[in-house]
C-alpha positions as CSV (number, residue, x, y, z in Angstrom):
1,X,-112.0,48.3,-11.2
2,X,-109.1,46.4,-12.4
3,X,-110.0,43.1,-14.0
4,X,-107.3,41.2,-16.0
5,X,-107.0,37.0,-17.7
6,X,-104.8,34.4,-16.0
7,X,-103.9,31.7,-18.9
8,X,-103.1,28.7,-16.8
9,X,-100.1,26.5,-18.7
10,X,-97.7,23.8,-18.3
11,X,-95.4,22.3,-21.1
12,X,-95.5,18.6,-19.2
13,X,-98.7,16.3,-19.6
14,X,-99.2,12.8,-18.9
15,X,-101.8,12.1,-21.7
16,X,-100.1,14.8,-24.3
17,X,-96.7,16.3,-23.3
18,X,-96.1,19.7,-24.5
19,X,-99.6,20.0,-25.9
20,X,-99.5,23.8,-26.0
21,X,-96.8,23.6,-28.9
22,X,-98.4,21.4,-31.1
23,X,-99.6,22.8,-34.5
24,X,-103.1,23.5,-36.2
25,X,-102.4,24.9,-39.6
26,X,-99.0,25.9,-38.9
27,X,-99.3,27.6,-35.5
28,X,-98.9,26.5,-32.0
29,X,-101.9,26.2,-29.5
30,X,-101.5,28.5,-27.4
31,X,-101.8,31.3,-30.4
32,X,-105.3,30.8,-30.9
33,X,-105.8,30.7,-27.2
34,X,-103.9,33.9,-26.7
35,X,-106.1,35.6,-29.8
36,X,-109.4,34.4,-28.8
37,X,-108.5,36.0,-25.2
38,X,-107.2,39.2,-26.6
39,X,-110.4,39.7,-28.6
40,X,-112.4,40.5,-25.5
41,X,-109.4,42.0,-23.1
42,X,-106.3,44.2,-23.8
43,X,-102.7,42.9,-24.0
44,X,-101.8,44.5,-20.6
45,X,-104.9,42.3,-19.6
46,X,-103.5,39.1,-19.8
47,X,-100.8,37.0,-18.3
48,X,-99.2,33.7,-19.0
49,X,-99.0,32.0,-15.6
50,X,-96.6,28.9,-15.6
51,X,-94.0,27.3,-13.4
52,X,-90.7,27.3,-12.8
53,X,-89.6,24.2,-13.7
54,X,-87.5,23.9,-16.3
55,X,-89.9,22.0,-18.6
56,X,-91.7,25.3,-18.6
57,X,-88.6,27.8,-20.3
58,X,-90.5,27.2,-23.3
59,X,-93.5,28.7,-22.8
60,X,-91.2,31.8,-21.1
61,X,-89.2,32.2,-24.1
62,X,-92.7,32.1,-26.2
63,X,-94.2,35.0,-24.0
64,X,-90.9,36.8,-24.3
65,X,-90.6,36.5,-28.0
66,X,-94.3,38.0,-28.5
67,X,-94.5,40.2,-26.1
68,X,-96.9,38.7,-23.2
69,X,-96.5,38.8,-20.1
70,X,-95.8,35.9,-17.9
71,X,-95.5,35.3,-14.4
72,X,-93.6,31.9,-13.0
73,X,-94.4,29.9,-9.9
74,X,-95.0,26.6,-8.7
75,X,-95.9,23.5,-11.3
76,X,-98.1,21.6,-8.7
77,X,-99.5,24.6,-6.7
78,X,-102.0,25.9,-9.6
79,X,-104.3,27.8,-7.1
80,X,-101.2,29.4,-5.8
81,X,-99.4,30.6,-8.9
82,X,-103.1,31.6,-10.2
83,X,-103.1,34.2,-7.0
84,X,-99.9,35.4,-7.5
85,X,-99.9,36.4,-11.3
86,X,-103.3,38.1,-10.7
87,X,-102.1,40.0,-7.4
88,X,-98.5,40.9,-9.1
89,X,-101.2,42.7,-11.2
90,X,-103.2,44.5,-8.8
91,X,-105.9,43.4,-10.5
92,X,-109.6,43.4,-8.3
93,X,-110.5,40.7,-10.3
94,X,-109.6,37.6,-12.3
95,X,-110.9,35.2,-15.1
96,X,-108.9,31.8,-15.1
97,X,-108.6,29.9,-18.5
98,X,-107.1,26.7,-18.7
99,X,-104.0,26.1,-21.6
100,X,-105.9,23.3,-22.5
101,X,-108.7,25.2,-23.5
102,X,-108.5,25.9,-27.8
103,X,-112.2,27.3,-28.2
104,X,-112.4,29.9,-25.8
105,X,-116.0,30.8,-24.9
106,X,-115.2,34.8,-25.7
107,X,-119.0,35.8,-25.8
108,X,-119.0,34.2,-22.3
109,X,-115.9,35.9,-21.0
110,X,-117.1,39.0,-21.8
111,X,-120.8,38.6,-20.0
112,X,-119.3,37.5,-17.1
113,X,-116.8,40.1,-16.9
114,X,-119.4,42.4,-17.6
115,X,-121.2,40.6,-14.4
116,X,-117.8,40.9,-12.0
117,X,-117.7,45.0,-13.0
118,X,-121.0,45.3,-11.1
119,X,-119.0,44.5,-7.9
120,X,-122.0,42.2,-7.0
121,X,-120.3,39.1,-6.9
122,X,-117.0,37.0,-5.7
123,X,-117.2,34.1,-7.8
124,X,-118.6,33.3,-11.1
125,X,-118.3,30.3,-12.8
126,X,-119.8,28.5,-16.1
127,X,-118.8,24.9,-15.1
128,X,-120.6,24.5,-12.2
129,X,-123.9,23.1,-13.8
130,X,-122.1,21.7,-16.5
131,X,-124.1,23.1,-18.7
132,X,-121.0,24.1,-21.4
133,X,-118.8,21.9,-23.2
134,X,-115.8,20.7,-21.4
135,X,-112.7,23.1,-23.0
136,X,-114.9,25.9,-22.7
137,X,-114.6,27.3,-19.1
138,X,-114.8,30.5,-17.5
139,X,-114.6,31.8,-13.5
140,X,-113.8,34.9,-12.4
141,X,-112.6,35.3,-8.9
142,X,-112.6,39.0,-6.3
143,X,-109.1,38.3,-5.9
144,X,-108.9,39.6,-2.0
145,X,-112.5,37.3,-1.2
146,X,-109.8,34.4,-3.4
147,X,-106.6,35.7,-1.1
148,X,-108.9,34.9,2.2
149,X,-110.4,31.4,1.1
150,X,-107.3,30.1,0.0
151,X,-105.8,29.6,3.9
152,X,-109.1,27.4,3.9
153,X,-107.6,25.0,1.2
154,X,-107.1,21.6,2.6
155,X,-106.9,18.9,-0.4
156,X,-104.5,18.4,-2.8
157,X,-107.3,18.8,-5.3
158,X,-107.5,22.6,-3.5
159,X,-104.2,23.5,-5.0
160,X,-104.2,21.5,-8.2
161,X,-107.4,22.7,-9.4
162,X,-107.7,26.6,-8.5
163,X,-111.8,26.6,-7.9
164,X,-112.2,23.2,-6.2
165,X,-112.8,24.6,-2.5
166,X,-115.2,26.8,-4.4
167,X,-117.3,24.2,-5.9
168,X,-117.4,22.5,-2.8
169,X,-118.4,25.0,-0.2
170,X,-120.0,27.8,-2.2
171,X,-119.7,30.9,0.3
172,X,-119.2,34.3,-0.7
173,X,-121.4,35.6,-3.3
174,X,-121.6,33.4,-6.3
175,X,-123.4,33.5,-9.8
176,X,-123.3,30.2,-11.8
177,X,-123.8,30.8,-15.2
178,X,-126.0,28.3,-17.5
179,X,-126.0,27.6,-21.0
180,X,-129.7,28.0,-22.6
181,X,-128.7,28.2,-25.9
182,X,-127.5,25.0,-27.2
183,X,-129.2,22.3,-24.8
184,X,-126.7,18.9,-24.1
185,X,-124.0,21.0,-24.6
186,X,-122.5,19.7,-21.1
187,X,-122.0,16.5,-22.5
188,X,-119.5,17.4,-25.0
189,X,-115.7,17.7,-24.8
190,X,-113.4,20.4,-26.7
191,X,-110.6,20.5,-23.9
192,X,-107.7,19.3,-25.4
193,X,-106.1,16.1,-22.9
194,X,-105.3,13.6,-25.4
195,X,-104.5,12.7,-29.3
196,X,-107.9,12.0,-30.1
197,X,-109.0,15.8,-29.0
198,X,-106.3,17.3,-30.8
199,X,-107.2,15.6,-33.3
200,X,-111.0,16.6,-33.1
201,X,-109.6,20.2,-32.7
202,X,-107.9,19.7,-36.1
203,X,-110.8,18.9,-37.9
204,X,-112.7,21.6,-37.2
205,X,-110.5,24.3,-37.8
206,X,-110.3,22.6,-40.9
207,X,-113.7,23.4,-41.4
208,X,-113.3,26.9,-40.7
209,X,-114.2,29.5,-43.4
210,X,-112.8,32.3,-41.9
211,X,-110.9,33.5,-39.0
212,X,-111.4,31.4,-35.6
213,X,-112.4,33.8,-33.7
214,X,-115.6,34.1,-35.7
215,X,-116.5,30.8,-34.3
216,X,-118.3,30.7,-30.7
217,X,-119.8,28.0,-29.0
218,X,-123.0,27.4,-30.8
219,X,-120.9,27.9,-34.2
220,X,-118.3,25.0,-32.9
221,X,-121.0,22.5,-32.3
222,X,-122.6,22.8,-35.4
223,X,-119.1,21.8,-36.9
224,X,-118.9,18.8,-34.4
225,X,-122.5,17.4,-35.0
226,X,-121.9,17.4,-39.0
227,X,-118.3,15.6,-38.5
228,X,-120.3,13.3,-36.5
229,X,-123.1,12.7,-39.0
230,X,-120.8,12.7,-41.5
């Protein structure tokens, strides 16, 4: 079973235009994105899905330049050019993580892959319940049950947001993960969409003491609620 990561990224944003460049501590987003992914899957595991538009050559010359992988299709059809990086790869499965997404739930990633390699599901998902902080998503999709619910799109949101049908109208065989471990967890935001979350970002890699991928969810929030207190 062939299971592979889809990093979902665009260099144009409304609220924080070419977000996945900017710097903490020297280094561009999208590295400590990239690292936190490649500490649960293999290099040939991962693609960089973006679009064609020329805003985007950016992030091509990026993958290029380090050696990733990265596949190129439409800017406003996300569900789309999600399917098509993952089935270029002949992979039976695959995990979607946003480019917006800095703390990358790895301990999660790897339980639900673990879940998906027991062929038992078709959809698995940690935001359903909202149960995790915003910024630190994971679904894994069967990519030929995804192939035959995506003629059933009908919404713009459908396309835009990948998983939105799925949400929705829950067929297929689904597992919705929930967060136990750290209650009111759902209720905070580590996505980055604006200034002010780049800038919370900022501060607590600052407070790091140690590589980043040391930190996990429960680690993160600790950080957060003594910033807060502070």
């Amino acid at each position: 079973m062939k299971i592979g990561v889809v990093l979902l990224c665009r260099f144009s944003s409304s609220r924080l235009p070419g977000k996945i460049f900017k710097q903490i501590e020297g280094r561009p987003l999208i590295d400590y994105i990239v690292e936190r992914i490649l500490n649960v899957v293999s290099l040939g595991n991962l693609v960089i899905a973006t679009s064609t538009d020329p805003s985007d050559d950016q992030i091509a010359a990026y993958c290029l330049q380090h050696g990733f992988e990265v596949y190129r299709g439409s800017l406003a059809n996300v569900a789309e050019r999600f399917m098509n990086a993952a089935q270029k790869k002949e992979w039976d499965y695959a995990v979607r993580i946003n480019g917006d997404n800095l703390f990358v739930e790895m301990d999660t990633m790897r339980q639900m892959i673990n879940l998906a390699r027991t062929g038992e599901y078709d959809f698995l998902s940690n935001t359903h319940e909202k149960t995790f902080p915003q910024g630190m998503s994971v679904e894994v999709v069967k990519m030929d049950f995804y192939k035959k619910v995506y003629d059933l799109f009908s919404c713009a949101e459908d396309f835009e947001h990948v998983t939105y049908y799925l949400h929705r109208n829950p067929v297929g065989r689904f597992y919705f993960l929930k967060n136990t471990t750290v209650p009111g967890a759902g209720s905070l935001k580590f996505a980055i969409d604006e200034q002010k979350d780049f800038d919370l970002g900022q501060q607590i890699f600052s407070r790091f003491k140690g590589p980043h991928i040391n930190y996990g969810m429960k680690a993160i929030i600790e950080i957060y609620n003594q910033l807060k207190n502070e």
